[in-house]
C-alpha positions in Angstrom: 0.0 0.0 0.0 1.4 2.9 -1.3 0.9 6.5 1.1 1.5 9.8 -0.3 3.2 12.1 2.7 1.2 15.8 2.5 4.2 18.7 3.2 1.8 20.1 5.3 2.5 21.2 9.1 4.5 17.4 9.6 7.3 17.9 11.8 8.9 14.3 10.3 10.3 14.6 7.0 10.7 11.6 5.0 14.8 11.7 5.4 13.9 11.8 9.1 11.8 8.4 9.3 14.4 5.2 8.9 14.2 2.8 5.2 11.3 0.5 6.3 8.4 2.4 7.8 6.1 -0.1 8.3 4.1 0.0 11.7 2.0 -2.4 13.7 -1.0 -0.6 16.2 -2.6 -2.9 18.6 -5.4 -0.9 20.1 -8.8 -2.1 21.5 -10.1 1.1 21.5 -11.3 2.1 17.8 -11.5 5.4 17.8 -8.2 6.1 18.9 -6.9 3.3 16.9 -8.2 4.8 13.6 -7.1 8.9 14.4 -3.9 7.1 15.5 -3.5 5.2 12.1 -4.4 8.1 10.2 -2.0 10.3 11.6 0.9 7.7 11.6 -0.2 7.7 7.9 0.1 10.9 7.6 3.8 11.2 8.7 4.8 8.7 6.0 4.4 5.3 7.6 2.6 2.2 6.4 0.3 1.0 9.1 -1.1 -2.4 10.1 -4.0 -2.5 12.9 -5.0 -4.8 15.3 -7.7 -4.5 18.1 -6.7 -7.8 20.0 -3.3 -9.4 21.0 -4.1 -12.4 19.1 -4.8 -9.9 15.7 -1.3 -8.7 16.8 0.3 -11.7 16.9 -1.1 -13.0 13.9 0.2 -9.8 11.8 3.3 -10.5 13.5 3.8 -13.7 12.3 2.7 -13.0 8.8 4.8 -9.5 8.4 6.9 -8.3 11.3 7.1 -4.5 11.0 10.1 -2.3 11.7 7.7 -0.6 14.3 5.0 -1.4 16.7 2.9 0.4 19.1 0.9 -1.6 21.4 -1.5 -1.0 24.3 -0.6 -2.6 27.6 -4.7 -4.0 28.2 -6.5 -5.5 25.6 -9.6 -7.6 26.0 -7.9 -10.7 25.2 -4.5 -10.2 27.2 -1.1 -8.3 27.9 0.3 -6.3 24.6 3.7 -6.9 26.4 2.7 -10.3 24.4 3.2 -8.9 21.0 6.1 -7.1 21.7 7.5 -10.0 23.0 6.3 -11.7 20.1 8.0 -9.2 17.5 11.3 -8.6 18.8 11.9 -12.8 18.6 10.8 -12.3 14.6 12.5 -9.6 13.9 14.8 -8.5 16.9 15.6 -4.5 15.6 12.4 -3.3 15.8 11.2 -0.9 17.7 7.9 -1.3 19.6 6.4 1.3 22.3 3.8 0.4 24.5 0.6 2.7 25.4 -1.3 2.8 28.9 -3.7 4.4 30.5 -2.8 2.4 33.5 1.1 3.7 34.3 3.1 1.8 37.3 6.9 1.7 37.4 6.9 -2.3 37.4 5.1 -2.3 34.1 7.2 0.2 32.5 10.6 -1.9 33.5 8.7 -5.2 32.3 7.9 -3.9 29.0 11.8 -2.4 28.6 12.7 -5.8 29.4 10.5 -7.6 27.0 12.3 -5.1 23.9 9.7 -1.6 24.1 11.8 0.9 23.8 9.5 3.7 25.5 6.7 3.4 27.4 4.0 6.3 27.1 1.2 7.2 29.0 -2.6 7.9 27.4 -3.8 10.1 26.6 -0.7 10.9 23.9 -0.5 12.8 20.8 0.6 11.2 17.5 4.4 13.0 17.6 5.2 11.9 21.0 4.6 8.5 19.1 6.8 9.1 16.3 9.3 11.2 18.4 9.7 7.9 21.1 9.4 5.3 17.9 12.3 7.5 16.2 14.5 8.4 19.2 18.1 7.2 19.3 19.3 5.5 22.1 21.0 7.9 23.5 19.0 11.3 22.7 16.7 12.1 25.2 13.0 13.4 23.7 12.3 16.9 24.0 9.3 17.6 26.3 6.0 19.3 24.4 6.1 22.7 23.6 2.2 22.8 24.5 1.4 19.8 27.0 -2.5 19.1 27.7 -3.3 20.9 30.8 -4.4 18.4 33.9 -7.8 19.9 33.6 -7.8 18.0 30.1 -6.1 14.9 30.7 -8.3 14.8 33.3 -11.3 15.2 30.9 -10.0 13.0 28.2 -9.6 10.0 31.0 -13.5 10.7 31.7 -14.6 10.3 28.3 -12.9 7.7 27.6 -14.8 5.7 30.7 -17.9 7.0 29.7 -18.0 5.7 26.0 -16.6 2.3 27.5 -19.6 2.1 30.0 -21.8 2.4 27.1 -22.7 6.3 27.8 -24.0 5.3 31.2 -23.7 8.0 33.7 -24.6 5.6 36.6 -21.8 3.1 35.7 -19.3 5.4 34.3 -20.1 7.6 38.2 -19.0 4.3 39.9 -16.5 3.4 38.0 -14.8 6.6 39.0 -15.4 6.3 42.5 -17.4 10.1 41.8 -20.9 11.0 42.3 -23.8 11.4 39.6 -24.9 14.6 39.6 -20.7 15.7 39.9 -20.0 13.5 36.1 -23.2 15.1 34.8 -22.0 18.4 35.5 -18.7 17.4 34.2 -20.1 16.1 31.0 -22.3 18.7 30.5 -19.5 21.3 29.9 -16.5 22.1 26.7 -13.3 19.9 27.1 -10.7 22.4 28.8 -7.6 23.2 27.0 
C-alpha cells in the first residue's frame, strides 16, 4: 500500500523516518486506533492494525514490522505479548507500548521484553513518532504545548464513559465520583 506524505504542518520529514516504515498498532479502542493510524499515515508510515493481542500476533507472524505500538490491556491479554512476540521475529524493531494504566513495574517489564519507550494515554501522534524514532542515547524533547491536567483529566472521563456504554450511573461508579458531579462534568467544553 502505497501512502502519499502531504508537506503540510509534519514535523517528520521523509529523510527523518528510517528505510522500512512499516508499523504495527494494537489498540482495542477504535477510535483512537483509527485517528492514530491516520496520523501515523500521515507522517509517512505504512500502518497495520490490530484490536486484540491475538490480531497482533497473527500480523506479527505474517509480516513483522520495523515498528509497533501496542496497548498494555486489551480484552484478550497483555500487549507486552506482541512485543515480545515481535522482537523474537525480527529482533531490531522498535515497539512502544501505550497505557492508561502507568506503574513503574510495568514500565521496567515492558523495557525488558524489547519496548523501547513506554507512554502514557492520553498521547499525541508526535510523542509517538518522536519515542518510535529516538536514538538511544537522545533524550525526547518535552511538548512545547502539553495538555493541561484539567484536560487529561477530561479525556480520561470520556474515555470511561464511552466504555460504560454512555451510562452515567456506571461510568459515576467506576470513577469512584458521584452522579450529579459527572453530569455536571459532562455537561461542559473539554478544557484546553
Amino acid at each position: 500500500m502505497n501512502i502519499a506524505i502531504d508537506d503540510v504542518a509534519v514535523p517528520m520529514t521523509r529523510e527523518a523516518i528510517p528505510g522500512e516504515r512499516s508499523v504495527l498498532i494494537v489498540e482495542d479502542d477504535r477510535s483512537f486506533l483509527q485517528r492514530l493510524a491516520k496520523a501515523m499515515e500521515s507522517r509517512g508510515f505504512l500502518v497495520a492494525t490490530a484490536e486484540s493481542v491475538a490480531e497482533g500476533l497473527m500480523q506479527v507472524e505474517h509480516s513483522a514490522p520495523a515498528f509497533a505500538v501496542v496497548d498494555m490491556r486489551l480484552g484478550d491479554g497483555n500487549g507486552l505479548d506482541v512485543i515480545s512476540a515481535l522482537k523474537r521475529r525480527r529482533p531490531e524493531a522498535r515497539g512502544i507500548i501505550l497505557t492508561g494504566y502507568g506503574n513503574i513495574a510495568t514500565a521496567v517489564n515492558a523495557v525488558k521484553l524489547g519496548a523501547v519507550d513506554y507512554l502514557a494515554k492520553p498521547v499525541d501522534a508526535d510523542d509517538v513518532v518522536a519515542a518510535l524514532l529516538a536514538q538511544d542515547n537522545r533524550k525526547i524533547e518535552p511538548p512545547e504545548n502539553p495538555m493541561s491536567a484539567d484536560r487529561v483529566r477530561w479525556e480520561h472521563i470520556q474515555r470511561i464513559y464511552e466504555l460504560c456504554g454512555r451510562n452515567v450511573s456506571e461510568t459515576a461508579r467506576r470513577l469512584n465520583m458521584h452522579r450529579r458531579t459527572l453530569q455536571r462534568i459532562l455537561a461542559k467544553r473539554a478544557p484546553r
